[in-house]
PAZAPA-4460 file (N, C-alpha, C; in steps of 0.05 Angstrom, whole numbers, plus 32768, in hexadecimal, padded with zeros to 4 digits):
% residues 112
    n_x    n_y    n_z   ca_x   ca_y   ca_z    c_x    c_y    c_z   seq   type   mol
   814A   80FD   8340   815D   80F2   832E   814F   80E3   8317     1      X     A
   8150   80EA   8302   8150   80DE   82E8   8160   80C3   82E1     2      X     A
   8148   80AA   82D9   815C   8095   82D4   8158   8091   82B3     3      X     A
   8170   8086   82A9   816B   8085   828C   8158   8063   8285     4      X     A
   8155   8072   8264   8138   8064   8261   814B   8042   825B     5      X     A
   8164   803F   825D   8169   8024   8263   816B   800C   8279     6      X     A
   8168   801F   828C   8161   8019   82A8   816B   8026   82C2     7      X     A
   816F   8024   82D1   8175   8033   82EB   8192   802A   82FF     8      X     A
   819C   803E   8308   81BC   8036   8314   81B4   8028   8334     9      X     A
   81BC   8015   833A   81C1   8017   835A   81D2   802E   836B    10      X     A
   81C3   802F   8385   81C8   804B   838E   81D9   8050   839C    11      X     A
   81E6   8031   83A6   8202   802E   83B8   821D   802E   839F    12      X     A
   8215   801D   838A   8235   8017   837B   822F   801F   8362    13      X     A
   8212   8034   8356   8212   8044   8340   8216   802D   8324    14      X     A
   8216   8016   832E   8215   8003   8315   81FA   8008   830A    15      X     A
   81FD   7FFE   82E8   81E0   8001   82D5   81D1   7FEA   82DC    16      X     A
   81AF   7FE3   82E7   81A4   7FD0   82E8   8196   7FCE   82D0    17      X     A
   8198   7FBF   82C8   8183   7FB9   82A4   8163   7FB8   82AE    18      X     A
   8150   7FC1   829A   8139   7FBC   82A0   8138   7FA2   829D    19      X     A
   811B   7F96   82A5   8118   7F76   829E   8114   7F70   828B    20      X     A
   8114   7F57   8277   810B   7F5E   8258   80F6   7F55   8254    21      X     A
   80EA   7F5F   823F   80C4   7F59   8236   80C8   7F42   823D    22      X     A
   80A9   7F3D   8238   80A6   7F1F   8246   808F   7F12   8221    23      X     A
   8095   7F03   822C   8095   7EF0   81FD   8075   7EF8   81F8    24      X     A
   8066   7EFC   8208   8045   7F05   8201   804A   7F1F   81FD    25      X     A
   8060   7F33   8205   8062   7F52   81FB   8069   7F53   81DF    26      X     A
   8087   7F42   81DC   8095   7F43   81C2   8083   7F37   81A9    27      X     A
   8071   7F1E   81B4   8062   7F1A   819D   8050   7F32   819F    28      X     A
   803F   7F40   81A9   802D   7F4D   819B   803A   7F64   8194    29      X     A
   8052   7F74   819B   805C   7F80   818C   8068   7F7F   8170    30      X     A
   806E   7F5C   816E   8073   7F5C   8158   805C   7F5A   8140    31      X     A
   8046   7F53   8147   8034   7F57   813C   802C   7F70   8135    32      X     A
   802A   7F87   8146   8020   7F9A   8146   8035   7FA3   8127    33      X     A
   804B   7FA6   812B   805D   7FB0   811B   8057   7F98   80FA    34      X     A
   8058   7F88   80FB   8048   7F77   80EA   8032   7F87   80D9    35      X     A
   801C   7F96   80ED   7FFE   7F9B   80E3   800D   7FAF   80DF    36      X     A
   8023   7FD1   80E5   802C   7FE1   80E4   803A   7FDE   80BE    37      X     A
   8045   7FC5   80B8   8054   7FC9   8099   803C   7FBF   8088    38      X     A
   8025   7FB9   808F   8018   7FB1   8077   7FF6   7FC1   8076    39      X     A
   7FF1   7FCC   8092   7FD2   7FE3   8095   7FDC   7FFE   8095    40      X     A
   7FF3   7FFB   80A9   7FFA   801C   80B6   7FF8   801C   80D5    41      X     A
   7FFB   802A   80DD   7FF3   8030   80F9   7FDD   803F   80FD    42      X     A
   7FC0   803F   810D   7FAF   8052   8119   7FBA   8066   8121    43      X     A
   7FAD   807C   811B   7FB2   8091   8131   7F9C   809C   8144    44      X     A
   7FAD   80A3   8156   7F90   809E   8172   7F82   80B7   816D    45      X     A
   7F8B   80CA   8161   7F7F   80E0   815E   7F65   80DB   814B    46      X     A
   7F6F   80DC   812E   7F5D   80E1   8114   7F52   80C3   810E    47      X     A
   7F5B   80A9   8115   7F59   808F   811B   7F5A   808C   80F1    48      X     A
   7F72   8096   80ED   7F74   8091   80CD   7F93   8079   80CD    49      X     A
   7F97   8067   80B4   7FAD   8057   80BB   7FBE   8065   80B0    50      X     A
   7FD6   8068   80B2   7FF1   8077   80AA   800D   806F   80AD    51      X     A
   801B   8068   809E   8032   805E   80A4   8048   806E   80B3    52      X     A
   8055   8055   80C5   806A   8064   80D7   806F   807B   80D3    53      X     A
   8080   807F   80BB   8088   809A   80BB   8080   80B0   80C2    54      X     A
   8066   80AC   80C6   8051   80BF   80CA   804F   80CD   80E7    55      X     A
   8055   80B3   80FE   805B   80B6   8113   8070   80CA   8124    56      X     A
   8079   80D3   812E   808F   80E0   813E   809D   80C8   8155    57      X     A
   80A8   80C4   815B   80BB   80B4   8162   80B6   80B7   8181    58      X     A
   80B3   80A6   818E   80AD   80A4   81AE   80B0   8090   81BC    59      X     A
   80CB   8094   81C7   80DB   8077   81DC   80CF   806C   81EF    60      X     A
   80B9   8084   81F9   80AF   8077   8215   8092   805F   820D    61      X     A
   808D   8063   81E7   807D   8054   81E8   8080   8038   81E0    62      X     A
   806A   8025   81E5   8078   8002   81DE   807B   8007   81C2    63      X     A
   8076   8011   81AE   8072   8010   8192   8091   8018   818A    64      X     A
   8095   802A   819D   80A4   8046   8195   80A3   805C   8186    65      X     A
   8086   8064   8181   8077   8078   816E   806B   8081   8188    66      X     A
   805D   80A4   817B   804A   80A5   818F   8031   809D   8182    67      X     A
   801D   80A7   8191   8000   809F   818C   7FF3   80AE   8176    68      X     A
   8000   80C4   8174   7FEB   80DC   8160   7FFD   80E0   814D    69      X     A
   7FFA   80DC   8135   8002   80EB   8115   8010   8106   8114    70      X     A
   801F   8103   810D   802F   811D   810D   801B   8133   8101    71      X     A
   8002   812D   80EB   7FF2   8143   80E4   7FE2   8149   80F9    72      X     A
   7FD6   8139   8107   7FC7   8146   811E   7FCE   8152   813B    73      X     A
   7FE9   8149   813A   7FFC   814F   814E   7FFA   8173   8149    74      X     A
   8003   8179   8133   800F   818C   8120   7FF7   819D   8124    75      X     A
   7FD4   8190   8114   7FC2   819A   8117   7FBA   81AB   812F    76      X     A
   7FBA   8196   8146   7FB1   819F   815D   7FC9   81AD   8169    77      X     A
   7FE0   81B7   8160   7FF1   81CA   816E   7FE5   81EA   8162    78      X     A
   7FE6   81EC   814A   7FDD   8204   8135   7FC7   8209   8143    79      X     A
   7FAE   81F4   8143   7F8C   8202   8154   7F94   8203   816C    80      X     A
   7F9D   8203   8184   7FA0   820D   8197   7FAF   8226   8196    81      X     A
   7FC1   8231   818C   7FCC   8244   8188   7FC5   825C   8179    82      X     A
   7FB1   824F   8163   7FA8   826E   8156   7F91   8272   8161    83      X     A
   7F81   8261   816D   7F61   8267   8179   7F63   8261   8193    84      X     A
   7F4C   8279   81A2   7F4D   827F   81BD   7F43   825A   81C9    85      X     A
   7F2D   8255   81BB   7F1B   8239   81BB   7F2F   8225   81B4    86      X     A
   7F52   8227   81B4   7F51   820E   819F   7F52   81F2   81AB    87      X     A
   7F4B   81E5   81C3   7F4B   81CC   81C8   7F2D   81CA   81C2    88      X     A
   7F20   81D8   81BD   7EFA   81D6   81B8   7F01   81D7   8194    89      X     A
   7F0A   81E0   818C   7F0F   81DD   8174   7F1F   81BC   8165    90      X     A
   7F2D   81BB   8175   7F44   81A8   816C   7F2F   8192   816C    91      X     A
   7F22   8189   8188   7F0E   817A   818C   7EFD   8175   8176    92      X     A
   7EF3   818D   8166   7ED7   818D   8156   7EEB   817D   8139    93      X     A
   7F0A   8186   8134   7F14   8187   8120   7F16   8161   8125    94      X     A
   7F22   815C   8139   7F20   8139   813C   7F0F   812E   813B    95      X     A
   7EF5   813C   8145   7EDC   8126   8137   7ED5   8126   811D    96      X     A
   7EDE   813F   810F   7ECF   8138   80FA   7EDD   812A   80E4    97      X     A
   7F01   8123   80E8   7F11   8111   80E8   7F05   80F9   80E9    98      X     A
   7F0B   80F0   8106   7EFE   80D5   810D   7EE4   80CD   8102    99      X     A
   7ED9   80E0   8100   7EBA   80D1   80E2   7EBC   80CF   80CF   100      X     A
   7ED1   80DD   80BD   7EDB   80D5   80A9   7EEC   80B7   80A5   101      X     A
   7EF9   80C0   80B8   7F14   809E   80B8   7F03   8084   80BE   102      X     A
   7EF3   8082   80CF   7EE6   8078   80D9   7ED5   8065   80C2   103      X     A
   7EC0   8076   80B6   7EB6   8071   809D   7ECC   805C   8087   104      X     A
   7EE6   8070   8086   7EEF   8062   8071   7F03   804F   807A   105      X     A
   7F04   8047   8092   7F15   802D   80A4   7F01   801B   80A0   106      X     A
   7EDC   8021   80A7   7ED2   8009   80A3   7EC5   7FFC   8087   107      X     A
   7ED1   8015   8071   7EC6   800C   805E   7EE4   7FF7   804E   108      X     A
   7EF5   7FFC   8056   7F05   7FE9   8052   7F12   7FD2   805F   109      X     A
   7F02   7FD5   8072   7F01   7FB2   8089   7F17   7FB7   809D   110      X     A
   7F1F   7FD0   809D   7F35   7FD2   80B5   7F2B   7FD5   80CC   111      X     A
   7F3A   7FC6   80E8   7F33   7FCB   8100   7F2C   7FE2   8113   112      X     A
***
């Protein structure tokens, strides 16, 4: 049985139990995070370049509510697995040579 992502029924009287709510060390650093989100961008774990939300695809299960990877590398790495026999050996080679680029130019502009 599937429970929804607002929390879970009891199993005798089917009433909704609420999840518990963040606790004030979550909400502050989320609010931060979203803070560093309207004025750097967000990382992406992939290409590690900053990019604003929009950029993101939308994901409930995460604390941000973004997922982790850029919709271009998301995108990227769907196309190289699909047209090449190699493409997670590919995709791989295509993220590093990403990540040395972004990398370079995150530390040449003092970002984390």
């Amino acid at each position: 049985m599937r429970f929804p992502p607002s929390g879970i029924h009891c199993p005798t009287c089917h009433t909704l139990i609420p999840p518990p709510p963040a606790s004030g060390a979550t909400q502050t650093r989320l609010s931060q995070k979203k803070a560093q989100y309207a004025t750097i961008g967000k990382k992406c774990g992939d290409c590690h370049a900053y990019k604003p939300t929009s950029e993101f695809f939308k994901n409930a299960g995460m604390p941000d509510g973004m997922q982790y990877t850029c919709r271009t590398c998301f995108e990227l790495r769907a196309r190289l697995c699909k047209i090449f026999d190699g493409g997670p050996a590919a995709w791989r080679a295509a993220r590093d040579q990403l990540r040395a680029t972004n990398d370079a130019a995150n530390q040449a502009a003092g970002r984390p």
